[in-house]
DOLUM-675580 format. One record per residue (C-alpha): residue in three letters; x, y, z. Coordinates in nm, 4 decimals. Each point is the difference from the previous one (the first is absolute). Example, Ala and Ser with C-alpha at 12.3 -4.5 7.8 and 13.67 -1.06 7.14 Angstrom:
+-----+----------+----------+----------+
!   r !       xx !       yy !       zz !
+-----+----------+----------+----------+
! ALA !   1.2300 !  -0.4500 !   0.7800 !
! SER !   0.1370 !   0.3440 !  -0.0660 !
+-----+----------+----------+----------+
This chain:
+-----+----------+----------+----------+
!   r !       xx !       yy !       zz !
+-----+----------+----------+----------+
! UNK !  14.3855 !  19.1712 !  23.4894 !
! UNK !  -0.3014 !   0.0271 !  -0.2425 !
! UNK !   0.1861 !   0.1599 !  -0.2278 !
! UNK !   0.2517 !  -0.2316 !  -0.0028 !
! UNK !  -0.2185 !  -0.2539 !  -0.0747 !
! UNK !  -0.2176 !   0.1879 !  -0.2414 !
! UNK !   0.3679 !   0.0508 !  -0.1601 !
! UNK !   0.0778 !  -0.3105 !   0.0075 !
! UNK !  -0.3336 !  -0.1456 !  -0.1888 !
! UNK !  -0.0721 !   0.2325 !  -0.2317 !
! UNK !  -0.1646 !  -0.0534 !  -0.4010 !
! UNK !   0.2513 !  -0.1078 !  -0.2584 !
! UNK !  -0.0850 !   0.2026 !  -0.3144 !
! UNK !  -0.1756 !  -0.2210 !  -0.2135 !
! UNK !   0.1215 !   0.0379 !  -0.3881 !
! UNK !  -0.2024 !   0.2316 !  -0.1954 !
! UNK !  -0.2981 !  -0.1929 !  -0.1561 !
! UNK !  -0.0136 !  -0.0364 !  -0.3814 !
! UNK !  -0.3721 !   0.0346 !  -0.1357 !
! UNK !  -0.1457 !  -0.3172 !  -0.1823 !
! UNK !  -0.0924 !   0.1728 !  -0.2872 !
! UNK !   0.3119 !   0.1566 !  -0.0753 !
! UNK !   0.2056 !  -0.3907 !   0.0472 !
! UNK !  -0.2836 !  -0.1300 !  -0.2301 !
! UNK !   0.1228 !   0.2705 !  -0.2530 !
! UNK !   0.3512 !  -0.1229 !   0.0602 !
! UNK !  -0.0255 !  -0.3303 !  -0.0827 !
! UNK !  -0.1828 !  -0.0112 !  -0.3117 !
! UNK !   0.1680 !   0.2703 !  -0.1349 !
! UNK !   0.3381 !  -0.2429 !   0.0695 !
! UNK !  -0.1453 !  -0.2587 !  -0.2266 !
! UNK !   0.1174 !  -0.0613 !  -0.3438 !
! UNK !  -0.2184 !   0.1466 !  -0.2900 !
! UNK !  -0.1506 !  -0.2809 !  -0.2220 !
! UNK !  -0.0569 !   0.1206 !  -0.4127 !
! UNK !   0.0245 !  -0.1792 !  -0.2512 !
! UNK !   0.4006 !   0.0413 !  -0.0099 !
! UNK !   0.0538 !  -0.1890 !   0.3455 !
! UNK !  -0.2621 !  -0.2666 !  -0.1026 !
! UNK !   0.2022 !  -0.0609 !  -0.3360 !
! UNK !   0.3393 !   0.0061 !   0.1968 !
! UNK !  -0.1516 !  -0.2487 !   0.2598 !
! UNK !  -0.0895 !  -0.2304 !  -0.2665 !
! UNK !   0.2966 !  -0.0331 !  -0.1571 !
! UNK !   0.1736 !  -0.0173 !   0.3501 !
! UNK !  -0.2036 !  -0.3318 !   0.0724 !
! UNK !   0.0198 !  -0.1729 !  -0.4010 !
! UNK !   0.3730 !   0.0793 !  -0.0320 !
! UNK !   0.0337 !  -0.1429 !   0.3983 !
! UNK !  -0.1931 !  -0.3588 !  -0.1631 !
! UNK !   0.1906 !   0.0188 !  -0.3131 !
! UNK !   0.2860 !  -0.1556 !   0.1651 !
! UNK !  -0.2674 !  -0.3325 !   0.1080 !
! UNK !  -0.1860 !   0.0147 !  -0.3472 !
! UNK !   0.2643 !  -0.0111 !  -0.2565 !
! UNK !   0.1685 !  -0.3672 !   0.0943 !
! UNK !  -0.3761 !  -0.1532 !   0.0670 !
! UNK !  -0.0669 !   0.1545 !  -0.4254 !
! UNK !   0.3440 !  -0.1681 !  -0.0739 !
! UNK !  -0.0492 !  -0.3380 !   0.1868 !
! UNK !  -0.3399 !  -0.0117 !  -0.1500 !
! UNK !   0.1413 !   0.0362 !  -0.3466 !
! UNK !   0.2571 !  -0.2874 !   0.1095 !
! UNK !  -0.2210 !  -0.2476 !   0.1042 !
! UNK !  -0.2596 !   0.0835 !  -0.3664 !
! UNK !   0.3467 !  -0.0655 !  -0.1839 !
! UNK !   0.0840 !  -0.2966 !   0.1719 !
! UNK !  -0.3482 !  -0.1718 !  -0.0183 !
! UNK !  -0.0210 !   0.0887 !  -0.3248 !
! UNK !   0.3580 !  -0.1866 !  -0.1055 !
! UNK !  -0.1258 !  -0.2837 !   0.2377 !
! UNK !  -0.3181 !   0.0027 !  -0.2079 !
! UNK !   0.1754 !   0.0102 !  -0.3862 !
! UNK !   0.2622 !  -0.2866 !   0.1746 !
! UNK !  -0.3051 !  -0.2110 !   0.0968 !
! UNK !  -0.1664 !   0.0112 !  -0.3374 !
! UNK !   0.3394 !  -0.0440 !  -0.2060 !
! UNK !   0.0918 !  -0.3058 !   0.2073 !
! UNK !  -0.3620 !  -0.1231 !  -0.0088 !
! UNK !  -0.0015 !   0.0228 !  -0.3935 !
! UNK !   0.3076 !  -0.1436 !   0.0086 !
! UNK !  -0.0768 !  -0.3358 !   0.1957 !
! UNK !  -0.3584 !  -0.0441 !  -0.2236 !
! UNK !   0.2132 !   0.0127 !  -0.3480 !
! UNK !   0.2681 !  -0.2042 !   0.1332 !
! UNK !  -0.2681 !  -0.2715 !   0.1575 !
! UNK !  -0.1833 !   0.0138 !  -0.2769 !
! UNK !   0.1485 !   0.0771 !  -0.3418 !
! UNK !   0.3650 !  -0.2121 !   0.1074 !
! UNK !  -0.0863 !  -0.2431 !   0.2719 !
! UNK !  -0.3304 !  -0.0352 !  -0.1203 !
! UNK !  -0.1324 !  -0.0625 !   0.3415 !
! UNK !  -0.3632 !  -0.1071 !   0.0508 !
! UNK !  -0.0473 !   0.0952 !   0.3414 !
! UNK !  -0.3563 !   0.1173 !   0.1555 !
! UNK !   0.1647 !   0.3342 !   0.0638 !
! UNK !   0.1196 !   0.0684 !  -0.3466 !
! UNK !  -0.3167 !  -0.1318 !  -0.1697 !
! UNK !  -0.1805 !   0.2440 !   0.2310 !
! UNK !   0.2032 !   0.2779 !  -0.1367 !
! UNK !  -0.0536 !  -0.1072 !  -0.3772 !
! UNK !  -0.4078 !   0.0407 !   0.1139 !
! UNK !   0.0603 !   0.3221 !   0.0988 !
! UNK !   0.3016 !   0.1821 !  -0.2461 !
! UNK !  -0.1211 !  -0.1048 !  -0.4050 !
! UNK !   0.3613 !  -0.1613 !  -0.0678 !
! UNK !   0.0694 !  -0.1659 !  -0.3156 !
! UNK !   0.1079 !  -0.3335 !  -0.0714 !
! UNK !  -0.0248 !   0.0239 !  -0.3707 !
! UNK !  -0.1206 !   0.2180 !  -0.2744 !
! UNK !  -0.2595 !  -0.2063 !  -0.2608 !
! UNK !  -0.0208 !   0.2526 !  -0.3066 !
! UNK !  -0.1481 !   0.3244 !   0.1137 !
! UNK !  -0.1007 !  -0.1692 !   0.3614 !
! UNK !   0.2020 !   0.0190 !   0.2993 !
! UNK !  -0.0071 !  -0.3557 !   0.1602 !
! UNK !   0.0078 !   0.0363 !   0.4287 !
! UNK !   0.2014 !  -0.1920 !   0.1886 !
! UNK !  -0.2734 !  -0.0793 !   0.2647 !
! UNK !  -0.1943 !  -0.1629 !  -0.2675 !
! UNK !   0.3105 !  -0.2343 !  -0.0767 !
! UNK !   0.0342 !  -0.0545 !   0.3896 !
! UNK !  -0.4016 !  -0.0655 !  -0.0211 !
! UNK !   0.0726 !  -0.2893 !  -0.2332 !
! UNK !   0.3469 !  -0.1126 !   0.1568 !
! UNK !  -0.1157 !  -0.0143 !   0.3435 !
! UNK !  -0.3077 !  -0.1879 !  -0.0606 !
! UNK !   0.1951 !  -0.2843 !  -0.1788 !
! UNK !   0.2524 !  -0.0334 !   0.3280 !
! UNK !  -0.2622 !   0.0055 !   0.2587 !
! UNK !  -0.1535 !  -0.3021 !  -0.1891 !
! UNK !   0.3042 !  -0.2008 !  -0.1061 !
! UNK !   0.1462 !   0.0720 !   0.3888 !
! UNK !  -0.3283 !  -0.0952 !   0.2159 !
! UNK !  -0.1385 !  -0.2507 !  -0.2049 !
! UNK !   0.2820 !  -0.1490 !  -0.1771 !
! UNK !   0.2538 !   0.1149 !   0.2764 !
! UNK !   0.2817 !   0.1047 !  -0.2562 !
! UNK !   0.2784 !   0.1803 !   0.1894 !
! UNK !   0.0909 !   0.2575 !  -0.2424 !
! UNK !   0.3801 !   0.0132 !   0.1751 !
! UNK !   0.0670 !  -0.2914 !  -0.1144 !
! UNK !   0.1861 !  -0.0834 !  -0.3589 !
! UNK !  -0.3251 !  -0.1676 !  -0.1503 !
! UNK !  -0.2458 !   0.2722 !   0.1931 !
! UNK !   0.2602 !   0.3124 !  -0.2159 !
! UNK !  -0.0505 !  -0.1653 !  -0.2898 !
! UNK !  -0.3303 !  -0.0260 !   0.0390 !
! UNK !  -0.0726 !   0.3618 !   0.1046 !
! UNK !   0.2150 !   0.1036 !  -0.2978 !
! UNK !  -0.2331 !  -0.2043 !  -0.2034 !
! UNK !  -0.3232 !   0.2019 !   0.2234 !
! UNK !   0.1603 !   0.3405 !  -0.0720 !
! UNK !   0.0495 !  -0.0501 !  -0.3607 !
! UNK !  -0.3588 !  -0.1496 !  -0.0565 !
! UNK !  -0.1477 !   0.3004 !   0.1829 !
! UNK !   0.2005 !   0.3166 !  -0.1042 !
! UNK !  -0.1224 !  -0.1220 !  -0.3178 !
! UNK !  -0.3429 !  -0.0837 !   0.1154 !
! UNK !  -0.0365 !   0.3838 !   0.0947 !
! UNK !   0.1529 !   0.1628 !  -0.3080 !
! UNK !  -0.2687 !  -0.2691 !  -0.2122 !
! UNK !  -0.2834 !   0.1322 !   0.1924 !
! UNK !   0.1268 !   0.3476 !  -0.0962 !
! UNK !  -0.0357 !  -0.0822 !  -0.3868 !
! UNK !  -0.2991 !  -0.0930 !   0.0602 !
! UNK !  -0.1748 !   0.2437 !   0.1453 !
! UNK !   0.1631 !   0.2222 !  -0.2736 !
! UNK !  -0.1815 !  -0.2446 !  -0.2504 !
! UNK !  -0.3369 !   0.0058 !   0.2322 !
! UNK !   0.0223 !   0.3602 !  -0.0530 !
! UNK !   0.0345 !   0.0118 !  -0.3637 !
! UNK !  -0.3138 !  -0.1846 !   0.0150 !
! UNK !  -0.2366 !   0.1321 !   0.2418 !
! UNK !   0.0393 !  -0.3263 !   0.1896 !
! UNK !  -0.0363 !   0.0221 !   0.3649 !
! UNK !  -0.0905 !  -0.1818 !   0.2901 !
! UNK !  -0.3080 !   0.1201 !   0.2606 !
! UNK !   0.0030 !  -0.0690 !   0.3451 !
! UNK !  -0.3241 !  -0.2194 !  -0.0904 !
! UNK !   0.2151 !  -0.2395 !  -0.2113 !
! UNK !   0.2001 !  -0.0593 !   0.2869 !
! UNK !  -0.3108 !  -0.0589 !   0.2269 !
! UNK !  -0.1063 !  -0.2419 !  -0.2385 !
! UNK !   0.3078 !  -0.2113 !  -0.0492 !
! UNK !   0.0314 !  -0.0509 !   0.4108 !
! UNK !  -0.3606 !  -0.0486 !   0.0113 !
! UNK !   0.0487 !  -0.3047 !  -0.1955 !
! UNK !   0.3641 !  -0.1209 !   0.1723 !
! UNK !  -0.2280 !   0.0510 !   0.2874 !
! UNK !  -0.2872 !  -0.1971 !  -0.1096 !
! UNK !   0.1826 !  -0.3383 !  -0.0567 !
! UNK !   0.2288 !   0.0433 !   0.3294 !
! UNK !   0.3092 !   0.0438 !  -0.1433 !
! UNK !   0.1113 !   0.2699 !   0.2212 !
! UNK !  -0.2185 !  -0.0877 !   0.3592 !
! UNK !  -0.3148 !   0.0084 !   0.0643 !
! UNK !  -0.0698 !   0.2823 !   0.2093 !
! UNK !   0.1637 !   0.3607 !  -0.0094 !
! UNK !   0.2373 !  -0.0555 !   0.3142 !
! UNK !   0.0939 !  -0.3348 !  -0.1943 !
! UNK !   0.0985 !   0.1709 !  -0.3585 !
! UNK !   0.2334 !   0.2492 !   0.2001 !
! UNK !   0.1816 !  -0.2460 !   0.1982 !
! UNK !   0.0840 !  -0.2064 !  -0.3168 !
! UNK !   0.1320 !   0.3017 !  -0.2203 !
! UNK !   0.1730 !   0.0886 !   0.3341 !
! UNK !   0.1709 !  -0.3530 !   0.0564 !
! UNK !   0.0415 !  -0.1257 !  -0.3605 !
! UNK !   0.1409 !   0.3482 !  -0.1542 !
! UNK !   0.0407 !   0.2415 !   0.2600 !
! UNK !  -0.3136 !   0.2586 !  -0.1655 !
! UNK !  -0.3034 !   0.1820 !   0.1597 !
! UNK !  -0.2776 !  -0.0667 !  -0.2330 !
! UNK !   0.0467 !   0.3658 !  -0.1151 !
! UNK !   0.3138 !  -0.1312 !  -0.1533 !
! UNK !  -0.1080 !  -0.3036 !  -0.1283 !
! UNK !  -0.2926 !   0.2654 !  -0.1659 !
! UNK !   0.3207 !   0.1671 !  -0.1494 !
! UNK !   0.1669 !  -0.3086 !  -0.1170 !
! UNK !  -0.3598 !  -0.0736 !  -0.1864 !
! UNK !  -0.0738 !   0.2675 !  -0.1347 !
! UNK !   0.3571 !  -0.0511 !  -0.2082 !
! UNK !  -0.1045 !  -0.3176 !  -0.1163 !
! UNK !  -0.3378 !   0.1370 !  -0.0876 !
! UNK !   0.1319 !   0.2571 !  -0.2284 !
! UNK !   0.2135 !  -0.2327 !  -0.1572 !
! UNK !  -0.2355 !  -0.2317 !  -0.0679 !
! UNK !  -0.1908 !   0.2634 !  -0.1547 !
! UNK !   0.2672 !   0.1241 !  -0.2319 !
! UNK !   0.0028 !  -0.3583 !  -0.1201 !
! UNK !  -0.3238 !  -0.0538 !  -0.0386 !
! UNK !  -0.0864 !   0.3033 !  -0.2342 !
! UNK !   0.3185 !  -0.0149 !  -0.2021 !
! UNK !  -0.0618 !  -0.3857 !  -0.0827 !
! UNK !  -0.2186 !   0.0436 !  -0.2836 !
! UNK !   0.0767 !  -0.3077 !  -0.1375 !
! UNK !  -0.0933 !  -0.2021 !   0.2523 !
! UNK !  -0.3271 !   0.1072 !   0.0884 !
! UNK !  -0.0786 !  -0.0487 !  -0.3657 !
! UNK !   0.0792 !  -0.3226 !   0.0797 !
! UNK !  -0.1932 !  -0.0583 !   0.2890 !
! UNK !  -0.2981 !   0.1541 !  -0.1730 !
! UNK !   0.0196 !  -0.2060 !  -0.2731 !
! UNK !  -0.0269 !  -0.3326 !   0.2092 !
! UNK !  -0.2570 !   0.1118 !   0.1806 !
! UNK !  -0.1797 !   0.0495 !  -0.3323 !
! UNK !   0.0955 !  -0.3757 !  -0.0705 !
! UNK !  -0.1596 !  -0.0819 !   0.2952 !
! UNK !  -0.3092 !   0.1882 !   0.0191 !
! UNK !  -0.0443 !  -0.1418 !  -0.3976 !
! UNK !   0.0039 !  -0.3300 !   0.1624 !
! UNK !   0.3185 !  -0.1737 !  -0.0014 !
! UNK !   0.1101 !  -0.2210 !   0.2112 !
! UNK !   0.2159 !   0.1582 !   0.2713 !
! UNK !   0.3061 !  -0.2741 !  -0.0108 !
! UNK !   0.0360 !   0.0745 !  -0.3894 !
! UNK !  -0.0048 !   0.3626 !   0.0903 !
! UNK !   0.2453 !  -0.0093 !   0.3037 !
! UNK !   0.2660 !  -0.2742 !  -0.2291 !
! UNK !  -0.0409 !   0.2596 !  -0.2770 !
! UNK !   0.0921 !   0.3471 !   0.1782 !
! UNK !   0.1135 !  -0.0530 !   0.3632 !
! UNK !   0.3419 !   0.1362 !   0.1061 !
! UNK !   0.0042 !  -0.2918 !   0.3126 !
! UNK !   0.1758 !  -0.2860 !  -0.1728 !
! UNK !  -0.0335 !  -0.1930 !   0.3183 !
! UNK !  -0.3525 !  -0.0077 !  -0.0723 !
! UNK !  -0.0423 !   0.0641 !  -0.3527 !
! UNK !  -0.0014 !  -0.3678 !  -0.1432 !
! UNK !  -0.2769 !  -0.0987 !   0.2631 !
! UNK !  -0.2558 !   0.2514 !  -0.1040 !
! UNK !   0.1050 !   0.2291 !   0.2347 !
! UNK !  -0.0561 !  -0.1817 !   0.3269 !
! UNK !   0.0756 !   0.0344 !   0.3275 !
! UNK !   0.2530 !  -0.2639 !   0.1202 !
! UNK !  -0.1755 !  -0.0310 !   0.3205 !
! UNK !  -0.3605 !   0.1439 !   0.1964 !
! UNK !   0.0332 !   0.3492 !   0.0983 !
! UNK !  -0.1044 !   0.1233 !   0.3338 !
! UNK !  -0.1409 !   0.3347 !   0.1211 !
! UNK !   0.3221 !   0.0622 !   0.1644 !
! UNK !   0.2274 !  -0.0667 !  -0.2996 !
! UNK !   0.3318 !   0.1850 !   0.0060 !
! UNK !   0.1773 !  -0.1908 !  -0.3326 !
! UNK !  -0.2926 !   0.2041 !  -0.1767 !
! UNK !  -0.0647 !   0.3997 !  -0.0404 !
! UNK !  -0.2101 !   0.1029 !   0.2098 !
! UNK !  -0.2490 !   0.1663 !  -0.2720 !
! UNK !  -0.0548 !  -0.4209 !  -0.1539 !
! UNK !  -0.0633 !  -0.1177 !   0.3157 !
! UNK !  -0.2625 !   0.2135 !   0.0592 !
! UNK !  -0.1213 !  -0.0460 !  -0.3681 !
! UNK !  -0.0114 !  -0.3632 !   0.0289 !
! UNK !  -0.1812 !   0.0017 !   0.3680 !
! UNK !  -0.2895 !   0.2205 !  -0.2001 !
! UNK !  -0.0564 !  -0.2079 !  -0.3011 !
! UNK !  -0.2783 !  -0.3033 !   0.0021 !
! UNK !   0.1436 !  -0.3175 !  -0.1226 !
! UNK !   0.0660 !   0.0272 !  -0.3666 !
! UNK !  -0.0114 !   0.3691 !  -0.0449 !
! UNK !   0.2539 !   0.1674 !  -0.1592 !
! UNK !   0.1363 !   0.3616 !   0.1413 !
! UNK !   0.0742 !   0.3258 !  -0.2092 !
! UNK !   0.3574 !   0.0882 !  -0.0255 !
! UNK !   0.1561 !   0.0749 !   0.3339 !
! UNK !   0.2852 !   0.2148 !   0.0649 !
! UNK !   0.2195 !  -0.1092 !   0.2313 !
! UNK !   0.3016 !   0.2925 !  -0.0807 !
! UNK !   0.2317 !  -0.2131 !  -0.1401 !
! UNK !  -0.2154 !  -0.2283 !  -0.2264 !
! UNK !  -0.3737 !  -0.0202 !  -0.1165 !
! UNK !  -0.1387 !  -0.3171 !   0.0640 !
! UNK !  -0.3035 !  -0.1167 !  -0.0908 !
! UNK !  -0.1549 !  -0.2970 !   0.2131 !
! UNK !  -0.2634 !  -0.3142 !   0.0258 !
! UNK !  -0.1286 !  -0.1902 !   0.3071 !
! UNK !  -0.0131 !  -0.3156 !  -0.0875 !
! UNK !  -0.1272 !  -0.1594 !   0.3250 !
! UNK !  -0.0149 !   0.0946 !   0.3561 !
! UNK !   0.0261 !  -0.2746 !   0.3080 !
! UNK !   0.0629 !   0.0132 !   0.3886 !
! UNK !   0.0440 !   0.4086 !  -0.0362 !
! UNK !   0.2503 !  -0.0296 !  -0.2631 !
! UNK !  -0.0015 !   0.0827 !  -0.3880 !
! UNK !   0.1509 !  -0.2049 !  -0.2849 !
! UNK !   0.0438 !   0.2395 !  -0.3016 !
! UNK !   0.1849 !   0.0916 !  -0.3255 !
! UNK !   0.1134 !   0.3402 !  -0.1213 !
! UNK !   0.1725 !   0.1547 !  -0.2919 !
! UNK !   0.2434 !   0.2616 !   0.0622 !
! UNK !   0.1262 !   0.2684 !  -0.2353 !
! UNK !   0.3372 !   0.1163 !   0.1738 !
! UNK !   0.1218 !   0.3742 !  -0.0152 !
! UNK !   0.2973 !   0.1171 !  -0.1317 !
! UNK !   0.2340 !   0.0685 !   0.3041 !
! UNK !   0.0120 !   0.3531 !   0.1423 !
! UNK !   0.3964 !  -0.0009 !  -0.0869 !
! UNK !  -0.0929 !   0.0529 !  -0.4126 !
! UNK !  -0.1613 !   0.3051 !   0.1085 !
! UNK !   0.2491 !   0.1142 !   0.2018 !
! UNK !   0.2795 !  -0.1143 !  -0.2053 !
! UNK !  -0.0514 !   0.2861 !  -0.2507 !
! UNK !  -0.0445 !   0.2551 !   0.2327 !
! UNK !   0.3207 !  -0.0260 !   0.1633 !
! UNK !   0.1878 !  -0.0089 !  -0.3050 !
! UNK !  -0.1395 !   0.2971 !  -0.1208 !
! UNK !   0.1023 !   0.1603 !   0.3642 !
! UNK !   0.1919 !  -0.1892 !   0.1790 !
! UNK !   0.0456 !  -0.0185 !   0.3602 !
! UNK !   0.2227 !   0.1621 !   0.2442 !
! UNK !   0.1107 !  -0.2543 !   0.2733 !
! UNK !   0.1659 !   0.2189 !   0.3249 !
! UNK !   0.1042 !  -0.3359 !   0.1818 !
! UNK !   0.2252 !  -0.2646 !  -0.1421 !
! UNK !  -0.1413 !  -0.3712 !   0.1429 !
! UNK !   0.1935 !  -0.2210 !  -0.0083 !
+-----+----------+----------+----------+
C-alpha cells in the first residue's frame, strides 16, 4: 500500500534550470546594434514620417503671407484712391482728409520752383468756413453759401500760392521772421485786449471765432509778418518819405502842414491829420503799434516813424481826457504786396492742380 501511494505522489521533473548569466547574455546579445548607420537611418525614418505634416503647414503659411500681402497692396490702392478722389475732384474739406494732407506733403499748386501743399490751402479754407458758419451761420449747401465758398476757395488757393512768392522773395533777401517777432506782435494784441485777457481767454476766442489753437494762429502770423517785412524793405520810396517828414517836423513845422502835405489818409489829410474822434486804449479801428504809440506820448509830443506793416505812420497826441487820446497822424502807405508778387509769377508762373470753380 505504501508503495502505491509513494507511486502515486511522486516528484514531477522540474525543467532543467537555465543559469542567469547565460539569459543575461541572451538578451543583450538579441538587441539591435546602434552605429552611426542605424542612427542616420532612424533619423530619416522619423523626418520623412513628419514630412507628410510639415509640407502643407510651409504651403498654408506661404498662402496666408500672399494673401495678406494682396489685402495689404488692395488697402493702400483703394486708400490712395479715395484721398485723390476726395480731394483733388470733390474737393472735400472734411477733418479726415485735412488730417491726411498734415500727414502726406500733397500739392495743391506749384508757385515757380515751390511746391504749394494742399493742407496749407485747407489751413486757409477751413478757417474762413468755421467763421462765416458759427458766427455768421452761412450754410454752405445752400445756393448763396456755394457761391460763397467758391468765392472762399478762390481767395485762398491763391492766398497760399502768394505766400509762396513771397517767401521766395524773403529769401532772395535774407528776410525772415524770428520766433521773437511773433512774441512781440501778440504781446501787443495782448496788451490792449484784443484777443482776451487771460491765456484760457485768447484760446477760446481763436477756438470759437476761427476754429485755431494759438499755435495756428502763431502760423497764420508769422505769414503776415514776413509779408509785411518784404514790404517794408522793398519800399524804398516810402520810407524816404517818411524820413523826410519827420525831418520837417523835428525842423519845426507845424504838424497839420506836414500831415496835408505828405499823408496817404485823405480822410484825414485836409484836417491836419486828425483823428475824427478820441481814441481809447482798446481801439480796434487803429493798428495796434499807434495805439500803443499814442498811449506813450505826453500831450503834444510827436512820435518817430512807426511801422505798422502795411504803412508808416507817424503820430501826435494832441490831448488826452477821461482815459482817452485825441490825436493826428500822417501816414505814408506801402505799395501792396501784389506789385511784388506780380513779377514773380510772371516770370514763373504757377501750377494750379485743382480747378475752383
Amino acid at each position: 500500500m505504501k508503495q502505491k501511494i509513494k507511486k502515486v505522489f511522486k516528484k514531477p521533473k522540474l525543467p532543467r534550470r537555465v543559469a542567469p548569466v547565460a539569459k543575461l547574455q541572451e538578451a543583450i546579445e538579441s538587441l539591435p546594434r546602434i552605429t552611426n548607420e542605424t542612427v542616420a537611418e532612424h533619423r530619416e525614418e522619423m523626418l520623412s514620417s513628419a514630412r507628410k505634416y510639415i509640407y502643407p503647414l510651409q504651403h498654408t503659411k506661404k498662402r496666408v503671407v500672399k494673401v495678406s500681402v494682396g489685402l495689404l497692396i488692395t488697402a493702400v490702392v483703394l486708400f490712395f484712391a479715395y484721398v485723390f478722389i476726395g480731394l483733388y475732384k470733390l474737393q472735400s474739406t472734411s477733418t479726415f482728409l485735412y488730417g491726411v494732407t498734415q500727414v502726406l506733403p500733397l500739392p495743391v499748386a506749384k508757385a515757380g520752383s515751390s511746391w504749394v501743399s494742399y493742407e496749407s490751402y485747407l489751413f486757409e479754407l477751413r478757417h474762413y468756413m468755421h467763421y462765416y458758419e458759427t458766427q455768421q451761420q452761412v450754410n454752405f449747401k445752400s445756393v448763396s453759401g456755394k457761391e460763397q465758398l467758391t468765392a472762399f476757395r478762390k481767395q485762398a488757393l491763391q492766398q497760399v500760392i502768394d505766400a509762396a512768392y513771397v517767401k521766395q522773395i524773403a529769401a532772395q533777401h535774407d528776410i525772415s521772421v524770428t520766433n521773437q517777432d511773433v512774441d512781440k506782435a501778440v504781446a501787443l494784441l495782448r496788451e490792449q485786449n484784443r484777443l482776451g485777457s487771460s491765456d484760457q481767454e485768447f484760446a477760446d476766442v481763436l477756438k470759437e471765432f476761427w476754429g485755431w489753437s494759438v499755435d495756428d494762429f502763431r502760423r497764420e502770423l508769422r505769414q503776415q509778418l514776413l509779408a509785411q517785412k518784404v514790404v517794408a524793405a522793398l519800399g524804398a520810396e516810402t520810407n524816404q518819405r517818411a524820413a523826410q517828414a519827420l525831418a520837417e517836423l523835428n525842423s519845426g513845422k507845424k504838424f497839420a502842414a506836414i500831415a496835408k502835405k505828405y499823408s496817404d489818409d485823405k480822410a484825414t489829410k485836409a484836417n491836419g491829420g486828425e483823428y475824427p474822434a478820441a481814441i481809447g486804449p482798446n481801439n480796434r479801428d487803429l493798428a495796434p503799434q499807434v495805439v500803443d504809440a499814442l498811449f506813450k506820448l505826453k500831450p503834444g509830443k510827436v512820435s518817430g516813424i512807426i511801422d505798422t506793416g502795411y504803412t508808416l505812420e507817424i503820430v501826435k497826441v494832441l490831448s488826452v481826457s477821461g482815459g482817452k487820446a485825441q490825436g493826428a497822424h500822417i501816414a505814408f502807405n506801402y505799395e501792396d504786396i501784389s506789385t511784388y508778387i506780380k513779377p514773380q509769377e510772371t516770370k514763373h508762373p504757377a501750377s494750379r492742380f485743382i480747378s475752383v470753380h
